[in-house]
Structures are given as structure tokens and as C-alpha cells.
N, C-alpha and C positions, 0 to 999 in steps of 0.2 A: 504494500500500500504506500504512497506517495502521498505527503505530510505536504500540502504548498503550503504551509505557515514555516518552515524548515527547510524543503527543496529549494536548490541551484535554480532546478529550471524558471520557479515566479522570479527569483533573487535575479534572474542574470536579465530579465526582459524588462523590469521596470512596469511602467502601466503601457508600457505598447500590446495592445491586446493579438495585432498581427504577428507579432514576434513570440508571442504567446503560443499561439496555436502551430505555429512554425514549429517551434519545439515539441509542442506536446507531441505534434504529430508526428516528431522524428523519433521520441522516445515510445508510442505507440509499435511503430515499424520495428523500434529495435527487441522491445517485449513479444514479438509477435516470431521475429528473428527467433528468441531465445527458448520458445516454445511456453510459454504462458498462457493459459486459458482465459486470464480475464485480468482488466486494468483498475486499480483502486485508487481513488483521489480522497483526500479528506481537505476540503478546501474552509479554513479559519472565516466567521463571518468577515472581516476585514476585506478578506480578498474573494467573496463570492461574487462580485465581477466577472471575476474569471471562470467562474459554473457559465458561463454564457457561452463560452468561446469554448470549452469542453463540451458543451451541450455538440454543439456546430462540428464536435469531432466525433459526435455519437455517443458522449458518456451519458447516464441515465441518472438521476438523482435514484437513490436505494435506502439509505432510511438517516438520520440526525442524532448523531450521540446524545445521552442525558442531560449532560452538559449542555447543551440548546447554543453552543460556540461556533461548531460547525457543522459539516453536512457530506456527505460519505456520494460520492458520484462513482461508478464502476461501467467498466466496457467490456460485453465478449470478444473476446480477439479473436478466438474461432468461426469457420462458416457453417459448423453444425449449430442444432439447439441450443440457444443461452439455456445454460444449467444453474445457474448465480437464484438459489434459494430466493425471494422476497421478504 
């Protein structure tokens, strides 16, 4: 799972939401490369901006820790059935 309140990839793009998605989508490819079933974002309210630009890459909102801080986005990377419990 991928912490963007912690990850390089929000840290290194600033609020360029283009350079945003640029990344996610290369680190999308490179999890897909590595054989990963599925992509987990937990995106801090701060920068849920950037759920917008994840949405745009296919990630799904999936459920909001207790905490009510942030919000848990995931992708199946495969082209069979998403398996990813609800």
C-alpha cells in the first residue's frame, strides 16, 4: 500500500496534478511489471486532490480508516475479475 502523506511520488510533483498522474501511472506499469494483483493508495485528507487524478487512472475509493484522516483508493492491475473483497 502507498502512504501519499509519506511517498516520493506526491513529495517529488508538488500540486502539479499532470505530473501527478504521470507518475502514478508509471508506478502503476511498474507494479503490474512486478506481478501485483492490485494497487493501494491511502491518500491523507490534505492531499485528497489527488483521489481525483487517481480516480482518472482507475483507482476506486474502497473504504476510510476510523480515523476519518484519510481514504484507502485501490486498482486491479489484472484483466481477470477484480477479486479486492469490498
Amino acid at each position: 500500500m502507498l502512504d501519499l502523506g509519506e511517498a516520493r511520488l506526491a513529495r517529488g510533483v508538488g500540486e502539479d496534478e499532470a505530473a501527478f498522474e504521470a507518475a502514478l501511472e508509471g508506478a502503476v506499469e511498474a507494479w503490474r511489471e512486478e506481478g501485483k494483483l492490485s494497487a493501494w493508495l491511502t491518500v491523507p485528507l490534505e492531499l485528497l486532490h489527488y483521489g481525483r487524478v487517481a480516480a482518472r487512472c482507475g483507482f476506486a475509493a474502497h473504504h476510510a480508516p476510523q480515523s476519518g484522516q484519510s481514504v484507502v483508493l485501490y486498482k486491479w492491475l489484472r484483466e481477470s475479475e477484480d477479486k479486492v473483497p469490498a
